[in-house]
C-alpha positions as CSV (number, residue, x, y, z in Angstrom):
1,X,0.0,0.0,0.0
2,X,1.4,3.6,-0.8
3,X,2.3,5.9,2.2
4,X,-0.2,9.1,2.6
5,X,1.0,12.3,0.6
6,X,2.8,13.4,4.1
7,X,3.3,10.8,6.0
8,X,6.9,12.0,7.0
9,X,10.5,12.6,5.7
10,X,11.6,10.1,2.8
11,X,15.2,10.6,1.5
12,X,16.2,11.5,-1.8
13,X,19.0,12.3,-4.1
14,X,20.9,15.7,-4.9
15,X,21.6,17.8,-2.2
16,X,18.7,19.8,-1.3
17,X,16.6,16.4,-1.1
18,X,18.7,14.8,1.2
19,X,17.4,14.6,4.3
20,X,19.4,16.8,7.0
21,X,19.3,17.6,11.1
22,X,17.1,20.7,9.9
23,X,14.4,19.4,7.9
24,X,12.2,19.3,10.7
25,X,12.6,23.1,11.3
26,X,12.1,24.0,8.2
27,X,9.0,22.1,7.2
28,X,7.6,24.7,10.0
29,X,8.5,27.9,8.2
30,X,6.7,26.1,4.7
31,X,3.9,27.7,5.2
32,X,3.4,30.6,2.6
33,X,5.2,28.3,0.4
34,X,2.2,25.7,0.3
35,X,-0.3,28.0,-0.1
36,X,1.2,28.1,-3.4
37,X,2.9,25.0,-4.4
38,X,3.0,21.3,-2.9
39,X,6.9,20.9,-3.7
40,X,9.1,21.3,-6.9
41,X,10.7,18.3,-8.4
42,X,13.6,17.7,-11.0
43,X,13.4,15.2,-13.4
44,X,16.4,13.7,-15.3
45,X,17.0,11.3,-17.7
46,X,19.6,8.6,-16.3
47,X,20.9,6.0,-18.5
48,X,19.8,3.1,-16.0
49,X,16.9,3.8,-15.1
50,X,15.2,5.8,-17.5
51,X,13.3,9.1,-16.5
52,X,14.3,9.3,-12.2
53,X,13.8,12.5,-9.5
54,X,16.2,13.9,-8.7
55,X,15.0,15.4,-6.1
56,X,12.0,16.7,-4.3
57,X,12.1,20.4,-2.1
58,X,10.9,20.6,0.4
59,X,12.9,17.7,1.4
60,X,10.2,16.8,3.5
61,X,6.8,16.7,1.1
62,X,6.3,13.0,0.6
63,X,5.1,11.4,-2.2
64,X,4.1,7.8,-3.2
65,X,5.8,5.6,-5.3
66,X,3.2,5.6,-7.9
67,X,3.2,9.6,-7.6
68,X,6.9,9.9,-8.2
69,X,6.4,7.3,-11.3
70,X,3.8,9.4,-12.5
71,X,5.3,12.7,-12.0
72,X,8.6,10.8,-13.6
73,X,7.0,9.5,-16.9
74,X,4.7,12.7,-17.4
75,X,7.1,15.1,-17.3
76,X,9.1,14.5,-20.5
77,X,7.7,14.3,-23.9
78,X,7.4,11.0,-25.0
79,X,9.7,9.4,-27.9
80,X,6.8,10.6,-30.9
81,X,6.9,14.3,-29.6
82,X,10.8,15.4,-30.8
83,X,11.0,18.4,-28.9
84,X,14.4,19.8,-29.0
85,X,15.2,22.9,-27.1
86,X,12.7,24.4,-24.0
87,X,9.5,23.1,-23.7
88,X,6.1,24.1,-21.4
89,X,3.7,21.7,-21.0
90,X,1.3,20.6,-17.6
91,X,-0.3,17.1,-16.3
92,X,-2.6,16.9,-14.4
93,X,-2.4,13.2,-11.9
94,X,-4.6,11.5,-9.5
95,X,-3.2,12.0,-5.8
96,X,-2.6,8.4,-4.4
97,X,-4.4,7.7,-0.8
98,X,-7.3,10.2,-1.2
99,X,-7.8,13.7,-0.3
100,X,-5.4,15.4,1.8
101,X,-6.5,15.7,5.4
102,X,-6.6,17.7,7.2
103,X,-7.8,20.8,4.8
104,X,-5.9,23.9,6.3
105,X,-7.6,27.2,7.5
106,X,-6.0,29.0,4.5
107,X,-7.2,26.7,2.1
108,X,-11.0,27.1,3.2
109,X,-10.6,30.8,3.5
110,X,-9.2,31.3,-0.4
111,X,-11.6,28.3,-1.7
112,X,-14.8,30.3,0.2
113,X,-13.5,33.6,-1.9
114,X,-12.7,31.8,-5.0
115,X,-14.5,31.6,-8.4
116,X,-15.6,27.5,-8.3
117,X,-13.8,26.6,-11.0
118,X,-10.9,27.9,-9.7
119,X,-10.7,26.3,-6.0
120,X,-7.6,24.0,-4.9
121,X,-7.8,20.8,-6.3
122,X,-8.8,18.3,-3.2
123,X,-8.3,14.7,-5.2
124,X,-5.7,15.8,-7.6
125,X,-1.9,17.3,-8.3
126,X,-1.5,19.5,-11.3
127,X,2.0,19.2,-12.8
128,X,4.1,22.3,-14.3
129,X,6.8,21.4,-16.8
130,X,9.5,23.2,-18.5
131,X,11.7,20.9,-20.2
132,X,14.8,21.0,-21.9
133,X,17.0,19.1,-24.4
134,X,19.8,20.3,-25.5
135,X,23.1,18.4,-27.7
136,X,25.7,17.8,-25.0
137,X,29.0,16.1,-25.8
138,X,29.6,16.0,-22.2
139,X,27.0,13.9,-21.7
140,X,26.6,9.7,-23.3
141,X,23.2,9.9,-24.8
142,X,24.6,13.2,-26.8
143,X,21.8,15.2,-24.9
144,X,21.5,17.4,-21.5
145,X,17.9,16.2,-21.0
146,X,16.1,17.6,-17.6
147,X,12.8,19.1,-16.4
148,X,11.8,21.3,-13.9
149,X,8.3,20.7,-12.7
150,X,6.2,22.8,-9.7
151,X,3.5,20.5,-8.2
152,X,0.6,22.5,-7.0
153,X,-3.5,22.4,-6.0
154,X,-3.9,25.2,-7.7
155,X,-4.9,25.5,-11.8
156,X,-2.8,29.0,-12.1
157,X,-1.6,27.8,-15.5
158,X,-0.4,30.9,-16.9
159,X,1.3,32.2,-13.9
160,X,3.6,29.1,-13.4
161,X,4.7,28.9,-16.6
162,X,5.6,32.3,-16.3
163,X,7.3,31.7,-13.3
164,X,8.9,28.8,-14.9
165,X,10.3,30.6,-17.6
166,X,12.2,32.8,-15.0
167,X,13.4,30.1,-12.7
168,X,14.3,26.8,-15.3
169,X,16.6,29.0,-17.0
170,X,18.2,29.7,-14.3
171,X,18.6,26.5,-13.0
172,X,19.9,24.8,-15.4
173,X,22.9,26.9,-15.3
174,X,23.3,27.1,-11.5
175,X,21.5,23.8,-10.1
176,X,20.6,23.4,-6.6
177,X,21.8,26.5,-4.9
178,X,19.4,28.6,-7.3
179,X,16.5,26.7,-6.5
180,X,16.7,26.5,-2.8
181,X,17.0,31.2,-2.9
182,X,14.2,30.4,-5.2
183,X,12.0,28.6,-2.5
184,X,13.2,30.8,0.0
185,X,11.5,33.5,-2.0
186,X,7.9,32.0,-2.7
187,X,8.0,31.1,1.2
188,X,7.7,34.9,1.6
189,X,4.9,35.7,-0.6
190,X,1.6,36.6,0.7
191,X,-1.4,33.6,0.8
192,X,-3.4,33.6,-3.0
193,X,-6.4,36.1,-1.2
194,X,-8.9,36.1,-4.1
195,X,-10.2,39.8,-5.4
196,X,-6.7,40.9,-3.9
197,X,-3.6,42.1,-6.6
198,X,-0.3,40.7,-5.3
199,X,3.1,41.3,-6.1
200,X,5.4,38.2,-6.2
201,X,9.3,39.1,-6.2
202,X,11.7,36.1,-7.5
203,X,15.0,36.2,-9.1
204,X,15.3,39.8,-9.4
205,X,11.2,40.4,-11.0
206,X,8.3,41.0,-9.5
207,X,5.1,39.2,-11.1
208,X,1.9,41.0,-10.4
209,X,-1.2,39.0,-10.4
210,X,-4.9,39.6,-9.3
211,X,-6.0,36.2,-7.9
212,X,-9.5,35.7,-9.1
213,X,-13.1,36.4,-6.5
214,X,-16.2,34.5,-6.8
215,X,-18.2,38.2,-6.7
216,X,-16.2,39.5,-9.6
217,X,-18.1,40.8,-12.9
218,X,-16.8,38.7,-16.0
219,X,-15.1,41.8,-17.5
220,X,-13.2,41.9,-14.0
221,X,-11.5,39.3,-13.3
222,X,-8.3,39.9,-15.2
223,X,-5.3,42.6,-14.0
224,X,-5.5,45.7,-16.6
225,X,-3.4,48.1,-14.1
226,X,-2.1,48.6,-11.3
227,X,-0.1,51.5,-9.3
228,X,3.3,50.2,-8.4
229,X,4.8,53.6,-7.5
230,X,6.3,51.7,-4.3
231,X,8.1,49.3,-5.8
232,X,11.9,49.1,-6.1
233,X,11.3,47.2,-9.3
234,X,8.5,47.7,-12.2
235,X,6.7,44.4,-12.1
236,X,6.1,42.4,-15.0
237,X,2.1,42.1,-14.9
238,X,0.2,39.1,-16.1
239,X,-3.8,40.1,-17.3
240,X,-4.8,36.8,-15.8
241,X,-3.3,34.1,-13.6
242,X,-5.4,31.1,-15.3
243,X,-6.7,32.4,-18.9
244,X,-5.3,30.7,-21.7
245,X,-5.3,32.5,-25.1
246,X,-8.5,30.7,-26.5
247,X,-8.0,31.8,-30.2
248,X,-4.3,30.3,-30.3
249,X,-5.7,26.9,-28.7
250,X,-8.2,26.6,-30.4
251,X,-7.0,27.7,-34.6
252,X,-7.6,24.6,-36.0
253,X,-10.9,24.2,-34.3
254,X,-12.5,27.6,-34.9
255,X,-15.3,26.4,-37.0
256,X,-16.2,23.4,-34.3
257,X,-16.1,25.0,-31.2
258,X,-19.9,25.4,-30.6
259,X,-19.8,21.7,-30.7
260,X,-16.6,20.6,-28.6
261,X,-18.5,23.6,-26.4
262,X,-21.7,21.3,-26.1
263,X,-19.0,18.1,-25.6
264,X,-17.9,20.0,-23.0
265,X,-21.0,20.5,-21.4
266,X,-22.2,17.1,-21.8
267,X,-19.1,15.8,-20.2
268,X,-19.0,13.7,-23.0
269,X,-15.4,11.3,-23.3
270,X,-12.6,12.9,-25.9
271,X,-9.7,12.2,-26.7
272,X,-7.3,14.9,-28.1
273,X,-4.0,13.5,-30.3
274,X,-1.6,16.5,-30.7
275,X,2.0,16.4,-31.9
276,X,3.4,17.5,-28.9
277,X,3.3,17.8,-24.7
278,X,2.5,21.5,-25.4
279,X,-0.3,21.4,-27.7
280,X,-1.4,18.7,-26.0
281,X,-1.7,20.5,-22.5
282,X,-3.3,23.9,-24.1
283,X,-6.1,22.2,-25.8
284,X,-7.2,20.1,-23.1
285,X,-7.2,23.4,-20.3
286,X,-8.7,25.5,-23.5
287,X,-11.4,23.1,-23.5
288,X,-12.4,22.6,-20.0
289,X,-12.0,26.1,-19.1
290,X,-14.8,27.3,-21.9
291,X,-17.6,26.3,-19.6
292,X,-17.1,28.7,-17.2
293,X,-18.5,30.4,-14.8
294,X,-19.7,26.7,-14.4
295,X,-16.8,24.4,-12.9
296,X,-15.7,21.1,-15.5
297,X,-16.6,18.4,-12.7
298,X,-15.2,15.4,-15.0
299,X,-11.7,14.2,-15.3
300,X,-9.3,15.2,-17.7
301,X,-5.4,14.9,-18.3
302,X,-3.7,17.4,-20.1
303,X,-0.8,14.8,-21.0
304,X,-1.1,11.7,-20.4
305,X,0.7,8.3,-21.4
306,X,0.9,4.8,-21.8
307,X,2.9,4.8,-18.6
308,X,-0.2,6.3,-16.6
309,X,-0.9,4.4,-13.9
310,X,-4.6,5.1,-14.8
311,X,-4.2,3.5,-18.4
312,X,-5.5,0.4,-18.5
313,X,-8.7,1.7,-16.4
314,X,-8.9,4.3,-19.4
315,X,-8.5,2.1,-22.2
316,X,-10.8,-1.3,-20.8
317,X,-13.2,-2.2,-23.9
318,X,-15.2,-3.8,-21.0
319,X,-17.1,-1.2,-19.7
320,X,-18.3,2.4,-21.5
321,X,-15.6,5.0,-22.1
322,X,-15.3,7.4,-18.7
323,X,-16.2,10.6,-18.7
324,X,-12.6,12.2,-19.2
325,X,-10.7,14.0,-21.7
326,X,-7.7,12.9,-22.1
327,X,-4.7,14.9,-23.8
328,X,-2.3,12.4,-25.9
329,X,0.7,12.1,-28.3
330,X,1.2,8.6,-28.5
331,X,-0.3,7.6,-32.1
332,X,-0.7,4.3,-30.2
333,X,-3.9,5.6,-28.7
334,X,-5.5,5.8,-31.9
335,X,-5.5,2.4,-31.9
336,X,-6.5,1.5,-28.3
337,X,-9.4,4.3,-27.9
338,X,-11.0,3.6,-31.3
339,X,-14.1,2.6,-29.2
340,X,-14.0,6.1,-28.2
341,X,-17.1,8.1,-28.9
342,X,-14.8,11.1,-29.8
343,X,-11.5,11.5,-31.6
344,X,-9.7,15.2,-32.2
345,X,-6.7,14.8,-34.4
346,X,-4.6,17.9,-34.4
347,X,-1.5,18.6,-36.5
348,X,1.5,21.2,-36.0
349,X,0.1,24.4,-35.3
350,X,0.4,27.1,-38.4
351,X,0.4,30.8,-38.7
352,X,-0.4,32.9,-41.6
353,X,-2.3,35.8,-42.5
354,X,-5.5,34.1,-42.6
355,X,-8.0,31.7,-40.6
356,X,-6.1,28.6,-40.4
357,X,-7.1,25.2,-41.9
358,X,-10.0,23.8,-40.2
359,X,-10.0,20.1,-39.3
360,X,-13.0,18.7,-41.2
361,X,-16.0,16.4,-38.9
362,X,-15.1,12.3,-40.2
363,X,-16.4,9.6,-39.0
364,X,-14.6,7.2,-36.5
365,X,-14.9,4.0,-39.0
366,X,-12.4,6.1,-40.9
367,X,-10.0,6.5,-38.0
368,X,-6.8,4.7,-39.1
369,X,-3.7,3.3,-37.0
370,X,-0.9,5.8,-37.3
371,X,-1.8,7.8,-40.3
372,X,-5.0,9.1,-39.4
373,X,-5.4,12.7,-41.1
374,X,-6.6,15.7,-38.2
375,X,-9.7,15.9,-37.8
376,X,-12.8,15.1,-35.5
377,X,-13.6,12.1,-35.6
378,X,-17.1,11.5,-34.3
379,X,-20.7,10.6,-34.5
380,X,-22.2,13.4,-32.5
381,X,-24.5,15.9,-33.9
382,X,-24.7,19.3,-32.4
383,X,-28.2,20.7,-31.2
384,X,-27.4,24.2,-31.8
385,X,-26.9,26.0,-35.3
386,X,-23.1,27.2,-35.7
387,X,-22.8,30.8,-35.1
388,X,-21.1,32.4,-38.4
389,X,-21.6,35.7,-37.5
390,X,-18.5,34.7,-34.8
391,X,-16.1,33.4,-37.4
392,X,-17.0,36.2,-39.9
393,X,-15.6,38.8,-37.1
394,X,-12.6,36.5,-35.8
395,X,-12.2,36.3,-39.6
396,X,-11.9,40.3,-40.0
397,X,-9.8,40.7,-37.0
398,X,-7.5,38.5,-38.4
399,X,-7.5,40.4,-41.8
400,X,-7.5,43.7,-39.8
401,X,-4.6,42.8,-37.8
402,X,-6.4,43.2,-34.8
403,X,-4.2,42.4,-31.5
404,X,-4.2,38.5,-30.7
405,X,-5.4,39.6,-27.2
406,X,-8.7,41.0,-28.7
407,X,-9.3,38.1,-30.4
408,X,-8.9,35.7,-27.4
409,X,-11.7,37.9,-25.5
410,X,-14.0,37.7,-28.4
411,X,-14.0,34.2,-28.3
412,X,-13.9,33.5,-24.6
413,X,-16.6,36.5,-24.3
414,X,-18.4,34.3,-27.1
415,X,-18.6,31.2,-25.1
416,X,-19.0,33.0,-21.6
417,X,-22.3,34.0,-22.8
418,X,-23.5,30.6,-24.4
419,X,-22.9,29.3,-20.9
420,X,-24.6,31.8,-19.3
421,X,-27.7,31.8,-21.6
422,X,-27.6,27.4,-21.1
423,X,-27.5,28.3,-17.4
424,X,-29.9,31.6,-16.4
425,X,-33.3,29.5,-17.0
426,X,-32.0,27.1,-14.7
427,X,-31.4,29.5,-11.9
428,X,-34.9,31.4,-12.8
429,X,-36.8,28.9,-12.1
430,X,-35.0,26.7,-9.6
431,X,-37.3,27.1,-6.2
432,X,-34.6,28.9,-3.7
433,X,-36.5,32.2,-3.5
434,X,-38.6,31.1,-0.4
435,X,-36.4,29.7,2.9
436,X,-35.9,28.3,5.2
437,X,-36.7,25.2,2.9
438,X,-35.1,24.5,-0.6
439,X,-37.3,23.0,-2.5
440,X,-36.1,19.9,-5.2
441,X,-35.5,20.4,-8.6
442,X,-38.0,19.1,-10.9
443,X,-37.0,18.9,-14.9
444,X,-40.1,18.3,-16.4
445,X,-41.6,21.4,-15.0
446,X,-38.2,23.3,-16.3
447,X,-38.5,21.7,-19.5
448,X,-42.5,23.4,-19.7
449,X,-40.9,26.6,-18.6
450,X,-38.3,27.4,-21.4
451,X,-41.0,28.4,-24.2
452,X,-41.3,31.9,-21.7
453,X,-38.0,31.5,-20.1
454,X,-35.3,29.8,-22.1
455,X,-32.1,31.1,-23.4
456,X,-33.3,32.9,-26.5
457,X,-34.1,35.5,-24.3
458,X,-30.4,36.0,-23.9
459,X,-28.3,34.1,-27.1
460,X,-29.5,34.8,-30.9
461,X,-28.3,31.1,-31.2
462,X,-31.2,28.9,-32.8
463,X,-31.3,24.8,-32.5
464,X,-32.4,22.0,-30.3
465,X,-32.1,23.8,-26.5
466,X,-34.3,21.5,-25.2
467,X,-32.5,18.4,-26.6
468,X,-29.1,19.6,-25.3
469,X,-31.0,20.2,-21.5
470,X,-32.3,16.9,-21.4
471,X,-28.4,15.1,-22.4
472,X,-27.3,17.9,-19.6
473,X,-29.5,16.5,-16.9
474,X,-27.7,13.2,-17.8
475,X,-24.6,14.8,-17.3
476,X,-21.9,15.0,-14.5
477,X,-21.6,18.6,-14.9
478,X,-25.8,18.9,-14.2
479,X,-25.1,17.0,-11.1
480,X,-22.0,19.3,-9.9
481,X,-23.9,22.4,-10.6
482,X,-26.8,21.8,-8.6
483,X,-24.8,20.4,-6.0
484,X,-23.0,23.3,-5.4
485,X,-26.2,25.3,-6.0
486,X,-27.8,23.6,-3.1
487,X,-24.6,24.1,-1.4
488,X,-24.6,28.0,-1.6
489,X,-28.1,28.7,-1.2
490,X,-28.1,26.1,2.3
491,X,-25.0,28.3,3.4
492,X,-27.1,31.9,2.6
493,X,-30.0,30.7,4.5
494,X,-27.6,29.6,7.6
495,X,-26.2,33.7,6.9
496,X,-29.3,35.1,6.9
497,X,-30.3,33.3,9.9
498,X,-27.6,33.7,12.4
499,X,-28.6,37.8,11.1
500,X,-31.9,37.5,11.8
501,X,-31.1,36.2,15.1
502,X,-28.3,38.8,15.7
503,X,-30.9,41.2,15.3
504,X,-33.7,40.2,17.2
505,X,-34.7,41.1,20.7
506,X,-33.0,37.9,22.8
507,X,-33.6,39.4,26.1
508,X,-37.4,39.2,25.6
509,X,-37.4,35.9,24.3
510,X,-35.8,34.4,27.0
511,X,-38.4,35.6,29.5
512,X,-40.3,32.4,29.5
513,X,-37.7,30.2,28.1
514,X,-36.1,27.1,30.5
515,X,-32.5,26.5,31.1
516,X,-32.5,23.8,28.6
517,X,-33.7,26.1,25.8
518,X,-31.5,28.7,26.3
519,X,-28.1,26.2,26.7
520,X,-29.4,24.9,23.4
521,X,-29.2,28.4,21.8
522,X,-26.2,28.8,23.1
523,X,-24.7,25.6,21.5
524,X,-26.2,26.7,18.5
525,X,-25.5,30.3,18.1
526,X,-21.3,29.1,18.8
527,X,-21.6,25.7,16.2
528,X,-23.1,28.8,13.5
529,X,-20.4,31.2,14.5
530,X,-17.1,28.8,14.5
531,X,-18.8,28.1,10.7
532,X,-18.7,31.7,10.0
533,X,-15.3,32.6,11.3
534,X,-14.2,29.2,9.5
535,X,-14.9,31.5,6.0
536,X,-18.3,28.7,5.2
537,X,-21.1,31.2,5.8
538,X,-20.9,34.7,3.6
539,X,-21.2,36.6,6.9
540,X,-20.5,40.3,7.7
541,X,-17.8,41.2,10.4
542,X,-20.1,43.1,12.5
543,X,-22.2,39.9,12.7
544,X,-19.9,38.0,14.0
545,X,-19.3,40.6,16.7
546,X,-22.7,41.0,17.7
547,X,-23.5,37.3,17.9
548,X,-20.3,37.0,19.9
549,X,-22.0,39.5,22.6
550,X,-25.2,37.3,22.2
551,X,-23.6,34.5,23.3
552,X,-21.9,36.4,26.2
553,X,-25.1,37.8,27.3
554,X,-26.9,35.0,27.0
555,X,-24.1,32.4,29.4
556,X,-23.9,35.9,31.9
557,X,-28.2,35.1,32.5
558,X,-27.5,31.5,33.4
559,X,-26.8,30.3,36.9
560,X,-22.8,29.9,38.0
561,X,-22.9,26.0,37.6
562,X,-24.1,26.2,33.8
563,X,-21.7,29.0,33.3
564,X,-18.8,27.3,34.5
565,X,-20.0,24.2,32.3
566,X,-20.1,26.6,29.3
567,X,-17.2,28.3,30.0
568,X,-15.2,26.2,31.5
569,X,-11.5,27.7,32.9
């Protein structure tokens, strides 16, 4: 059986993972550091043994066999790839023994404040990567082949790999001693606080970043400027810690993204063959991040290989494909995922002038071994009408030169509102307008309601809405949105009650009240304010104040023996 994620100090090679009469004290002072990252791992090709860590930092941070196999395997580009020179790519793997436990203050405070589909991953470990191969004489093989990878909870694609791209560099011309000042360095930067703008020094450059809120307005939620008038160093400033650029991921795709969109939605299995780690990795977070505001609640692998400890629970022909999407570059998996419902072939990305080539819609029976043409490969057909007025102005940007950043919010403010429009009628008329009680959600009688109520009211967009709602309610993505609907509403009706007893005359209620009532109030009031101060209930500070004097007030009215049992010394 593998050890838990943490279950103590493991040694490992190089110096800064070998285990030292220190480690101890410093896995205390880690703190600011794992608010941000779960460790950073070098990976190096040895001639024995194939891909191996080098070594882990912290020293401490454990990980399980099959974790260090995993991180190992996915952090190179696999034989078919041919990537010479630096590389960025991410994974994304399964953490081995289950969530972590237990789930730190910080962590609930920045996953309260946090847009859902940017919380800390409980169940997973995304993987960074900047990889390089380079011809070295010095070395047998011919090549200086190593990777620097951060291992993190949170999906903050873009501002790791621009962190990576200030740190590998640097490392791979000074090793160890650079990494450990470069630790040091994150271990002083402040906790992610969503809504809040942060500057983040490291080797010599400040990175500032606005970490997402759940309240922000979608025009918001990127960093367009920022005073930095007391700052020994102009910061380089990234618009958006998370935000791919949607029109670059998705070139080849342009004239099928309504319909990967509806995949999307549907949680429907895909599998995306790309020539390399890279392309791979952008395609697969492009897609899953085009749903939002609503959170992807299936699985999906940016990278992923035939070395996956997952693979063979992928690939079974015994049961129906899983709801993942899975990024590959292994032509192999043409071959062992033809049962797949859907296939996205993608070739080397190419600029010019103009739209790039489209892939064309095939069908799977013309999916071949290794020389399959790009192309989506499926039998799907999508229930709402393609939207050419969208290509016809991504088309004149393009022709107009328009800046690539302007053509990225197009698109992503293009699919923002499709989601919206799929998912106002469902808030309309879901019941949560009359508490305490939350009343179930019935389909049939939101299914009668979209004639006066359904998204027309909000997209041009014309098809089978009602079609694509009913395959929705089938979906894992149906039941993660109303999950976390029920979730939020339960926690503003547990807000609006500790108010509404906050505010009410307690004094006069307790007139005719026995000693067991009022103890039970007390019990009560404390369970609803630990919740509060614990960042679950979206509660005001002066609440919590005032239903801290409550309690007070209410244990002083009590006779000595059941104040000394409430509060004991």
């Amino acid at each position: 059986m593998n050890a838990p994620s943490r279950a103590g100090p493991r040694p490992a090679r190089g110096r800064l993972g070998a285990p030292s009469s220190g480690t101890q004290g410093r896995a205390a002072s880690w703190t600011r550091f794992s608010a941000w990252l779960e460790c950073v791992c070098v990976v190096t090709f040895d001639l024995e043994l194939g891909q191996a860590l080098e070594l882990v930092y912290p020293s401490d941070f454990r990980l399980t066999d099959k974790e260090k196999s995993s991180i190992c395997y996915l952090s190179f580009p696999d034989s078919h790839s041919g990537c010479l020179g630096d590389t960025q790519f991410s994974f994304r793997i399964r953490q081995c023994g289950g969530q972590r436990s237990p789930w730190s203050i910080n962590d609930r405070h920045y996953d309260s404040g946090a847009p859902v589909s940017l919380q800390k991953e409980s169940s997973h470990y995304f993987g960074y990567v900047y990889f390089r191969q380079v011809k070295d004489s010095s070395v047998k093989r011919g090549y200086f082949q190593k990777s620097l990878v951060l291992v993190s909870r949170l999906p903050f694609v873009r501002l790791f790999q621009a962190l990576l791209s200030l740190i590998a560099p640097e490392y791979f011309d000074k090793l160890a001693p650079c990494l450990e000042a470069v630790c040091n360095e994150i271990d002083q930067w402040p906790a992610p606080e969503p809504g809040q703008t942060l500057n983040l020094p490291v080797v010599g450059v400040v990175l500032q970043v606005r970490v997402p809120s759940r309240v922000d307005k979608p025009d918001c939620s990127s960093l367009k400027h920022c005073g930095h008038e007391n700052l020994l160093l102009t910061p380089l400033v990234l618009s958006s810690v998370h935000e791919l650029d949607l029109f670059r991921c998705f070139q080849p795709v342009l004239t099928h993204v309504q319909m990967l969109w509806e995949l999307m939605l549907l949680g429907e299995p895909l599998v995306i063959l790309a020539p390399s780690p890279a392309v791979s990795s952008e395609m697969v977070l492009a897609l899953t991040s085009c749903l939002q505001p609503l959170k992807f609640c299936c699985d999906y692998r940016p990278y992923f290989t035939v070395h996956d400890s997952e693979f063979k629970e992928f690939t079974t022909r015994t049961q129906a494909p899983p709801n993942v999407v899975l990024g590959v570059t292994n032509p192999f998996f043409i071959k062992t995922l033809q049962h797949w419902p859907h296939i996205l072939r993608i070739g080397e990305p190419k600029l010019s002038g103009g739209l790039p080539k489209q892939v064309k819609l095939k069908k799977p029976s013309r999916l071949k071994t290794l020389d399959t043409k790009p192309g989506l490969y499926t039998t799907y057909t999508a229930h709402l009408h393609r939207d050419k007025a969208l290509l016809k102005r991504l088309l004149g940007g393009l022709q107009k030169k328009r800046p690539p950043g302007a053509l990225a919010a197009l698109l992503r403010t293009h699919l923002l509102e499709l989601t919206q429009s799929f998912v106002i009628p469902l808030k309309s008329v879901t019941p949560w307008k009359s508490p305490p009680q939350i009343r179930p959600f019935h389909q049939d009688d939101f299914l009668r309601s979209l004639d006066r109520a359904g998204p027309q009211r909000t997209c041009i967009l014309k098809g089978d809405w009602l079609g694509l709602y009913r395959r929705f309610f089938k979906s894992p993505h149906f039941d993660g949105w109303y999950r976390q609907r029920r979730k939020e509403m339960a926690h503003k009706l547990e807000a609006l009650h500790l108010e509404a007893i906050c505010e009410a005359d307690i004094e006069t209620w307790m007139k005719d009240k026995s000693e067991v009532e009022v103890v039970d109030l007390v019990l009560k009031l404390r369970e609803k304010l630990v919740r509060a101060q614990g960042h679950q209930l979206p509660v005001k500070e002066e609440t919590l104040h005032r239903a801290q004097l409550n309690i007070e007030m209410v244990i002083g009215s009590l006779p000595k023996d059941l104040q000394a049992v409430l509060c004991p010394r």
